[in-house]
Backbone as CSV, one residue per row, in Angstrom:
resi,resn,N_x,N_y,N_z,CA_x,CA_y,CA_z,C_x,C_y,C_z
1,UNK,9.063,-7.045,22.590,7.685,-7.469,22.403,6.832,-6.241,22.140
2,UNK,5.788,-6.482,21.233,5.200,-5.059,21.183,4.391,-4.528,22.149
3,UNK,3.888,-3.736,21.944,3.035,-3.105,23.150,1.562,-3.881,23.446
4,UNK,1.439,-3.837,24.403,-0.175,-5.104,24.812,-1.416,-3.975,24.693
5,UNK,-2.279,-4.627,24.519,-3.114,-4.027,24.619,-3.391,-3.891,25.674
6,UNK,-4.894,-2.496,25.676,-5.642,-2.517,26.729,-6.818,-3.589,27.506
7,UNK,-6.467,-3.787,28.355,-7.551,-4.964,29.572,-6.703,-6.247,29.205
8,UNK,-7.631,-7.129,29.694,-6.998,-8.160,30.039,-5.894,-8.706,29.166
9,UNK,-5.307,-9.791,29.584,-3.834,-10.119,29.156,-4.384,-11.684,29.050
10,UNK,-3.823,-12.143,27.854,-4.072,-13.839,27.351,-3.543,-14.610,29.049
11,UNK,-4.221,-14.875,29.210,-4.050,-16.286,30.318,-3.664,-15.428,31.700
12,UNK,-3.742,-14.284,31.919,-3.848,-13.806,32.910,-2.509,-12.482,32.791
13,UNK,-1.675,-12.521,33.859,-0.608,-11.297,34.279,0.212,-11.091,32.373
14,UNK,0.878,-10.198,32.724,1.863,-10.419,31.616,3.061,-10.908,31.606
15,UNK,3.519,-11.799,32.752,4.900,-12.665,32.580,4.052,-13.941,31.599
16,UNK,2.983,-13.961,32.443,1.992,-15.297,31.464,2.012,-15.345,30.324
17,UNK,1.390,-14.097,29.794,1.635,-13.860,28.374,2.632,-13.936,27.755
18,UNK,3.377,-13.385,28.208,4.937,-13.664,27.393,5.329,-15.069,27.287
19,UNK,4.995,-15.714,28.475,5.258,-17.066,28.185,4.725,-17.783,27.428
20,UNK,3.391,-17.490,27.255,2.553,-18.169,26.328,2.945,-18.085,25.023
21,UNK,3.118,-16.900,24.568,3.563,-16.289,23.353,4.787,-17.110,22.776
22,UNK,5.460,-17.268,23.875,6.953,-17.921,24.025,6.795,-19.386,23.261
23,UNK,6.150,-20.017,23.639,5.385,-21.076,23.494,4.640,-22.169,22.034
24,UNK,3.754,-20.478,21.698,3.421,-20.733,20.713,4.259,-20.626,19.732
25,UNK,5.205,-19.814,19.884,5.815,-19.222,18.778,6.688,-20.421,18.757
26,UNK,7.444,-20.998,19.386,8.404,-22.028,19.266,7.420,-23.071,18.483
27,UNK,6.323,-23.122,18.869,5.565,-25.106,18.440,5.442,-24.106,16.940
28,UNK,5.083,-23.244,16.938,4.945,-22.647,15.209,5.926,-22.970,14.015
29,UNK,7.095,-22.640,14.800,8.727,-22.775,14.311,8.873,-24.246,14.081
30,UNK,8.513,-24.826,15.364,8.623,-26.346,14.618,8.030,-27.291,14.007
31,UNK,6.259,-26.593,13.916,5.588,-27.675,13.352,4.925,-27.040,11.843
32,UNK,5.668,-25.806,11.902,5.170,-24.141,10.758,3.769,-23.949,10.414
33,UNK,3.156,-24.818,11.325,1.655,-24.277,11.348,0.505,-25.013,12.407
34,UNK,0.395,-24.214,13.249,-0.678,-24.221,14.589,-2.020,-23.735,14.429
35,UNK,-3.155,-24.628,15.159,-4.182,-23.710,14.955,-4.566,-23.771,16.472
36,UNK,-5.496,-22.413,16.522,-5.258,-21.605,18.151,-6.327,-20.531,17.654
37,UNK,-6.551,-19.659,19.128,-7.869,-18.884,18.375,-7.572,-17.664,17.809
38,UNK,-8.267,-17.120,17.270,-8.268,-15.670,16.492,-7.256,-14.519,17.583
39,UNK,-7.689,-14.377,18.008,-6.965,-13.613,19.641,-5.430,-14.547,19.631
40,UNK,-5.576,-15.291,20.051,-3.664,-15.577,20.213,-3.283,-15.418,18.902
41,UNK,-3.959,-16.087,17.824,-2.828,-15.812,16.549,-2.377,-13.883,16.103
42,UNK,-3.747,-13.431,16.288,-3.041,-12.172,16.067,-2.632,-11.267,16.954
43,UNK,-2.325,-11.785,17.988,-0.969,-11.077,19.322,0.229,-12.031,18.879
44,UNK,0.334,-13.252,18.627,1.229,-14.568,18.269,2.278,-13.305,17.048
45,UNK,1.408,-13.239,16.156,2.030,-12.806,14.867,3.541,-11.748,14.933
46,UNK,2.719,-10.511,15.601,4.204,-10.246,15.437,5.325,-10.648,16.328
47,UNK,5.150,-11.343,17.368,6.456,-12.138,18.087,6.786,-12.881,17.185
48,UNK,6.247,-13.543,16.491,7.058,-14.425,15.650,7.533,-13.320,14.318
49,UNK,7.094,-12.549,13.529,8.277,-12.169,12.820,8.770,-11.457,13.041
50,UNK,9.087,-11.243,14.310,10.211,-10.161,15.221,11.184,-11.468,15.322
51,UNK,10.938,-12.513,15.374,11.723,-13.594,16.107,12.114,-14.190,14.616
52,UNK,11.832,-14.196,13.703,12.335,-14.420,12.022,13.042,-13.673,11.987
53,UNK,12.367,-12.500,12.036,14.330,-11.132,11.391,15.263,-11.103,12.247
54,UNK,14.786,-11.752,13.524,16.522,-11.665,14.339,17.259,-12.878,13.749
55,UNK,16.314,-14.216,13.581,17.157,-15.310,13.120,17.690,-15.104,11.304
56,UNK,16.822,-14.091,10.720,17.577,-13.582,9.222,19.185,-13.268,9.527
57,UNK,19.227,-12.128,10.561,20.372,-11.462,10.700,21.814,-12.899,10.615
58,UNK,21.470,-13.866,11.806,21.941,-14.635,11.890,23.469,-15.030,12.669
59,UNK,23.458,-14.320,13.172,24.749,-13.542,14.044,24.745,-13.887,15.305
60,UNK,25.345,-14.242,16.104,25.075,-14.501,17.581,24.439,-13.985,18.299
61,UNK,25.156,-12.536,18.017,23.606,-11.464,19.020,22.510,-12.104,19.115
62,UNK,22.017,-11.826,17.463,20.664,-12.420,17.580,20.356,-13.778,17.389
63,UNK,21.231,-14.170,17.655,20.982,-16.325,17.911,20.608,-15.752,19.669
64,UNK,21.735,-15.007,20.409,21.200,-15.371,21.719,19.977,-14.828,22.056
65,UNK,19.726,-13.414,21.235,17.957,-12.606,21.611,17.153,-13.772,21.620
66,UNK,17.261,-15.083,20.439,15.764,-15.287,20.305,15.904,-16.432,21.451
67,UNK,16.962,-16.887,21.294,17.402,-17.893,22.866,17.183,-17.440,23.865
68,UNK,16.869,-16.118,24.312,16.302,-15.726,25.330,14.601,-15.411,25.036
69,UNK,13.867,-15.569,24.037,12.570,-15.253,24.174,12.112,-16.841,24.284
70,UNK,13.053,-17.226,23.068,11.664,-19.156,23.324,12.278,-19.733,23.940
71,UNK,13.479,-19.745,24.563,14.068,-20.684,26.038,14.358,-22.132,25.772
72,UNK,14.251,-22.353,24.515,14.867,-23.689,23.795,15.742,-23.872,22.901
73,UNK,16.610,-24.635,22.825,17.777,-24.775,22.366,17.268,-25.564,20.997
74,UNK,16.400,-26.643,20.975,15.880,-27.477,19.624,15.005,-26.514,19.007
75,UNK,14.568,-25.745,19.546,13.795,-24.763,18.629,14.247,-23.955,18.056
76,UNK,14.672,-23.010,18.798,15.972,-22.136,18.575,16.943,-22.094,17.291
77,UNK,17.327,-23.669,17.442,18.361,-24.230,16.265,17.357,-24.500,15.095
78,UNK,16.143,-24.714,15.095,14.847,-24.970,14.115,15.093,-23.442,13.298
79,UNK,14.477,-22.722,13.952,14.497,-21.604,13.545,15.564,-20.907,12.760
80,UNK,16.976,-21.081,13.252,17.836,-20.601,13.057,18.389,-21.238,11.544
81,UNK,18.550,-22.381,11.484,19.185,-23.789,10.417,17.740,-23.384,9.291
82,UNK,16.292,-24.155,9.614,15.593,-24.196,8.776,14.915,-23.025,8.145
83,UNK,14.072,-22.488,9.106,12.696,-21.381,9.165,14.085,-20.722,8.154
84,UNK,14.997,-19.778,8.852,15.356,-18.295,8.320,15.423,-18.335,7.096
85,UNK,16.624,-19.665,6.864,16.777,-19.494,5.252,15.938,-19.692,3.912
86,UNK,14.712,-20.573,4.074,13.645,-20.328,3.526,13.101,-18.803,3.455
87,UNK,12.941,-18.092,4.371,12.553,-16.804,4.474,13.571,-15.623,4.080
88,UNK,14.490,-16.096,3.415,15.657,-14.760,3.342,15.435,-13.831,2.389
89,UNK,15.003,-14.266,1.354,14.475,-13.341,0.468,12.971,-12.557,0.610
90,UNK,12.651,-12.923,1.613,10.985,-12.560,1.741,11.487,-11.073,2.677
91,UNK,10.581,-9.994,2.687,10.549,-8.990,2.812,10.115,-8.311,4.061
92,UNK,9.007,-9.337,4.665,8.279,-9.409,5.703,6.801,-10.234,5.230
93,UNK,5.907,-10.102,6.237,4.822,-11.183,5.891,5.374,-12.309,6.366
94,UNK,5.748,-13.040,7.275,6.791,-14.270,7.216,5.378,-15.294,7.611
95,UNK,4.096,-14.465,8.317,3.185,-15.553,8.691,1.739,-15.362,7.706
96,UNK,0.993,-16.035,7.901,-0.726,-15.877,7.309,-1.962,-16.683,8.421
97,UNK,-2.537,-15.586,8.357,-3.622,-16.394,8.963,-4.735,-16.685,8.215
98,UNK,-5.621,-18.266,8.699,-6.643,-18.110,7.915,-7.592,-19.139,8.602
99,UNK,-8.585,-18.116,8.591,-9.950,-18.551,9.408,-10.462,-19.874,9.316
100,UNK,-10.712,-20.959,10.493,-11.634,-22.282,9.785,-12.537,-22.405,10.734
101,UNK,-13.208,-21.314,10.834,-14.779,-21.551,11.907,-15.002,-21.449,13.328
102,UNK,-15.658,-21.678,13.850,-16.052,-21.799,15.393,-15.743,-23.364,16.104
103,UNK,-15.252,-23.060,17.320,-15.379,-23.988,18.211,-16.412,-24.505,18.339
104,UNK,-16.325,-25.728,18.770,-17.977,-26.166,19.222,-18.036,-26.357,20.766
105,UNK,-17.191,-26.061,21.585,-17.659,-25.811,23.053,-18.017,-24.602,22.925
106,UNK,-17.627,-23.731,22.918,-17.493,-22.056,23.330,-17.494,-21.498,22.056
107,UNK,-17.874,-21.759,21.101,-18.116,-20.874,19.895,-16.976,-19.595,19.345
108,UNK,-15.624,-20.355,19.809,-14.617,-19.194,19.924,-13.656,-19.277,18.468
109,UNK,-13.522,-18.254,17.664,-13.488,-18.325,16.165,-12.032,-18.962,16.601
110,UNK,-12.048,-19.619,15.289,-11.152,-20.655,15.318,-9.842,-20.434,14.010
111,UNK,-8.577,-20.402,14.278,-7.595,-19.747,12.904,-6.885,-20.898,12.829
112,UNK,-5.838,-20.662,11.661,-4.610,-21.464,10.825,-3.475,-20.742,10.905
113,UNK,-2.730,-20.403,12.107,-1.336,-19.360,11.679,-0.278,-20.427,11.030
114,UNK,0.462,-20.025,10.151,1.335,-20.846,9.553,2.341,-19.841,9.103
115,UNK,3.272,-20.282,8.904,4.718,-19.211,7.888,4.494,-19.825,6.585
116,UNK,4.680,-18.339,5.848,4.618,-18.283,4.393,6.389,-18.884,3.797
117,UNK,6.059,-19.943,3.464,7.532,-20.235,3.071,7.607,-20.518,1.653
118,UNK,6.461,-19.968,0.430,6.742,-20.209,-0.442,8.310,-19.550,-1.481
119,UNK,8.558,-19.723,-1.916,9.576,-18.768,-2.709,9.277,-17.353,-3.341
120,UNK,10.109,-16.944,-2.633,9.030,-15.317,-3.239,10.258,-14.570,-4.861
121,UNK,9.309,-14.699,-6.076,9.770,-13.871,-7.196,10.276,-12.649,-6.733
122,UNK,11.371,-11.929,-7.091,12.136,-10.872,-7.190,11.249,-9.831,-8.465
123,UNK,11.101,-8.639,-7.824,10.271,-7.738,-8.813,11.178,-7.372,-9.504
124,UNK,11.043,-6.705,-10.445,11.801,-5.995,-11.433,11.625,-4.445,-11.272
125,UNK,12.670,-3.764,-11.501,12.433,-2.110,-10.958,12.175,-1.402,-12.653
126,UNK,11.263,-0.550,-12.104,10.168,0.107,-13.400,11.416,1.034,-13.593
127,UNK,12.055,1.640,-12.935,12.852,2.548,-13.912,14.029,2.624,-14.933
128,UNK,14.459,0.851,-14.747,15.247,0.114,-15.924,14.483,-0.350,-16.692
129,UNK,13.132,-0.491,-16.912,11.955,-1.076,-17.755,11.843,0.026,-18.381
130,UNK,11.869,1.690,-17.955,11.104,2.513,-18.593,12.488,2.807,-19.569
131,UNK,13.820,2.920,-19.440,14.906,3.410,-19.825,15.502,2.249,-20.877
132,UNK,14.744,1.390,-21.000,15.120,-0.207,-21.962,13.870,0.105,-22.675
133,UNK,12.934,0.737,-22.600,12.041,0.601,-23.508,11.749,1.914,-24.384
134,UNK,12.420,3.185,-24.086,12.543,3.939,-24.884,13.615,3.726,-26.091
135,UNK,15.124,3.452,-26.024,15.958,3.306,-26.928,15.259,2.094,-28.158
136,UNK,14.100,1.350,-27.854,13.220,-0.174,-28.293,12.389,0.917,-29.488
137,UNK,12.227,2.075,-28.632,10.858,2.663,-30.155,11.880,3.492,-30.932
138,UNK,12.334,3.963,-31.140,13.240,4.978,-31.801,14.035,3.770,-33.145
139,UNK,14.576,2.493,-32.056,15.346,1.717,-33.496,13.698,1.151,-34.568
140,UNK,12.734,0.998,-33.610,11.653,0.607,-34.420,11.210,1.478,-35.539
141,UNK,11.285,2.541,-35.823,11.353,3.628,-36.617,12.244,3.625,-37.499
142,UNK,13.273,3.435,-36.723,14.227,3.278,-38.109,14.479,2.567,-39.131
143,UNK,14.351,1.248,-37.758,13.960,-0.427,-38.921,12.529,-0.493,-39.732
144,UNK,11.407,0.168,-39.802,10.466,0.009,-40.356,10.795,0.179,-41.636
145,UNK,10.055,-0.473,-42.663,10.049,0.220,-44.164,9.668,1.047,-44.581
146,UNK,10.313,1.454,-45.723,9.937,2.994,-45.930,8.719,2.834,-46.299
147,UNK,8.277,1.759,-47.068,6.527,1.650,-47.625,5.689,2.598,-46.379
148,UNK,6.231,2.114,-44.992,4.806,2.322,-44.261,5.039,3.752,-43.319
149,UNK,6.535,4.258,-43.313,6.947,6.053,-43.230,6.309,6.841,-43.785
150,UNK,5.717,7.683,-43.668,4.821,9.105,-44.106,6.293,9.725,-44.835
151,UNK,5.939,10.574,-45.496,6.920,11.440,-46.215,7.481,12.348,-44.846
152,UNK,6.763,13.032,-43.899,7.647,14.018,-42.688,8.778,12.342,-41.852
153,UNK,8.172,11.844,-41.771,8.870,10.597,-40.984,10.116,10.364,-41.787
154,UNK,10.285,10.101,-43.085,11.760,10.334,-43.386,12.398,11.426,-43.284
155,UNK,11.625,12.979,-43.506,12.274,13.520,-43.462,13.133,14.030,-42.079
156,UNK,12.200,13.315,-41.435,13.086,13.485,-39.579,14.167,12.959,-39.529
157,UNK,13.706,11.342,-40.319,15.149,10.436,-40.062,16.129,10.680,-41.011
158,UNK,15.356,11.127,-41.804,17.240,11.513,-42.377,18.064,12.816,-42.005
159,UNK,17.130,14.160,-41.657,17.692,15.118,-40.544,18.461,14.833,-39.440
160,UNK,17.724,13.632,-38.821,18.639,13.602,-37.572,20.210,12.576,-37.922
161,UNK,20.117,11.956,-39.152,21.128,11.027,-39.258,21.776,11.484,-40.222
162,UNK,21.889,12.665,-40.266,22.548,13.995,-41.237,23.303,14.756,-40.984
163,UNK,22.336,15.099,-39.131,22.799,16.076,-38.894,24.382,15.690,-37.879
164,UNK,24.852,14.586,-37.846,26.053,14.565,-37.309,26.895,14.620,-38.203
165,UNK,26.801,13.757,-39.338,27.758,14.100,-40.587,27.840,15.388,-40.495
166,UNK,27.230,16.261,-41.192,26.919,17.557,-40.936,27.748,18.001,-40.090
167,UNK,27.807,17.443,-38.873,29.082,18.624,-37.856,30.841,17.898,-37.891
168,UNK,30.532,16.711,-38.676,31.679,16.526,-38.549,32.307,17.220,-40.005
169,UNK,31.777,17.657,-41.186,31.848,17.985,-41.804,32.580,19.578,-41.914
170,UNK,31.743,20.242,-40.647,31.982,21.193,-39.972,30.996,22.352,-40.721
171,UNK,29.796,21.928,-40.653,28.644,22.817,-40.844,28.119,23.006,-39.765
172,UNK,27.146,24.315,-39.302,26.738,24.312,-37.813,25.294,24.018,-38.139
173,UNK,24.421,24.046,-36.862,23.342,23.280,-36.739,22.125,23.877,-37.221
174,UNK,22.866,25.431,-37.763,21.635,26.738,-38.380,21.348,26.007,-39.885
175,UNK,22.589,25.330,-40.230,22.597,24.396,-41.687,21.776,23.417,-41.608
176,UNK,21.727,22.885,-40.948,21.166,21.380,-40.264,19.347,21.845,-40.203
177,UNK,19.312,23.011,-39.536,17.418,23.466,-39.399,17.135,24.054,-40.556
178,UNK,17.708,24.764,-40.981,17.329,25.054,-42.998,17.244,23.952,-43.381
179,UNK,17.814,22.689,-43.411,17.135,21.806,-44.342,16.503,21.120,-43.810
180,UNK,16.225,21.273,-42.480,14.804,20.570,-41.809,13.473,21.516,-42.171
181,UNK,13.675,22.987,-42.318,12.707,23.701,-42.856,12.278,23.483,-44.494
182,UNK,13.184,23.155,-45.378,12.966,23.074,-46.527,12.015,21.902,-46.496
183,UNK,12.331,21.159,-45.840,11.388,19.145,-46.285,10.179,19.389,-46.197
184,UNK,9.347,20.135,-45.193,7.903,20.065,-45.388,7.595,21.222,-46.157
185,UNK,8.381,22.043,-47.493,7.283,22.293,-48.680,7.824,21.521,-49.665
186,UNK,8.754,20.849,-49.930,9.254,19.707,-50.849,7.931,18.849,-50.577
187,UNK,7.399,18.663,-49.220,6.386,17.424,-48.904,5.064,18.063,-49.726
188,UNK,4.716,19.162,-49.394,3.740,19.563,-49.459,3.934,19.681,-51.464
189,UNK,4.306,19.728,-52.113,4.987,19.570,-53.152,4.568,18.357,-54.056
190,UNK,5.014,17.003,-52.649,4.914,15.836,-53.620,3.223,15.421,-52.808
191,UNK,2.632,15.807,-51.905,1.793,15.447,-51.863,0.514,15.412,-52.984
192,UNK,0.347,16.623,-53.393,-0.520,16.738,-54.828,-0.579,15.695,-55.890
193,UNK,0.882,15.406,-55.726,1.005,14.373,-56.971,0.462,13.301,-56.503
194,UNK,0.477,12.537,-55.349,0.691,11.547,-54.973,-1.332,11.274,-55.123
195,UNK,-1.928,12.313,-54.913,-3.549,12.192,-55.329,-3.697,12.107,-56.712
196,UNK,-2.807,12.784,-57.755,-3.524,12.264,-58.864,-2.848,10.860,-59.352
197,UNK,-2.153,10.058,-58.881,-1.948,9.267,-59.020,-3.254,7.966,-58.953
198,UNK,-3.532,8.569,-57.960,-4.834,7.804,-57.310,-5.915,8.011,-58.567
């Protein structure tokens, strides 16, 4: 159980509390959503998803831990059968709270704890996104038409798709940068023309 706070203790000593806790947390499990005041739900909270990840594990150990916190066997088996496996993919967060006003005896704010049991989407990891989307621009370059390639833009792509012929040929790569040096005054060459055309 986590650590209590300072001063008083919900309903008095702290065997109380624990019991209480005990309590709530079971009617939570079986009815997956209680409302109770601001103060118990958020001491409530983490006993209950301390009492979810033991029933995730699912193992006897922790079948008997939580059998020893909520002291019921129909709950217990609630938890264990229904609650976990809804929650197996979830990460943590297993509960939510959410505010619906004041009491009207005692003006004592009033909550909604419930378990989040929607289905939770699986993210996708950015560093297979970033490594799938580089090899994506390079063929785009290649597949483009030449209409819309600048004159240096072929001359890259055909350097680089040269330059392996080129070694299998058995020229070295000093061959390969001489005629990457030659293309931009050949360019500079046909550029002139390409204005009086205009």
């Amino acid at each position: 159980m986590p650590k209590p706070t300072k001063g008083a203790r919900l309903g008095g000593g702290p065997a109380h509390e624990r019991l209480l806790l005990a309590n709530m947390a079971g009617q939570l499990f079986t009815y997956k959503s209680i409302k109770t005041t601001e103060t118990k739900a958020k001491r409530l909270r983490p006993v209950a998803e301390r009492l979810v990840t033991f029933a995730k594990r699912g193992d006897l150990h922790s079948r008997r831990r939580v059998m020893s916190i909520l002291r019921n066997k129909e709950t217990t088996h609630i938890l264990m059968s229904e609650v976990a496996p809804l929650l197996e993919l979830r990460e943590g967060g297993y509960t939510r709270i959410t505010k619906l006003g004041f009491r009207k005896g005692d003006n004592a704010s009033m909550v909604q704890i419930e378990l989040v049991l929607e289905p939770v989407t699986p993210k996708a990891k950015k560093s297979s996104s970033k490594k799938a989307a580089a090899p994506a621009t390079t063929e785009a370059l290649i597949e483009e038409p030449a209409e819309e390639l600048t004159a240096s833009d072929e001359t890259i792509i055909e350097a680089t798709t040269e330059a392996p012929e080129a070694e299998a040929q058995g020229t070295t790569e000093a061959d390969a940068e001489a005629a990457f040096e030659d293309a931009p005054a050949d360019e500079a060459a046909e550029a002139p023309a390409d204005g009086d055309k205009k």
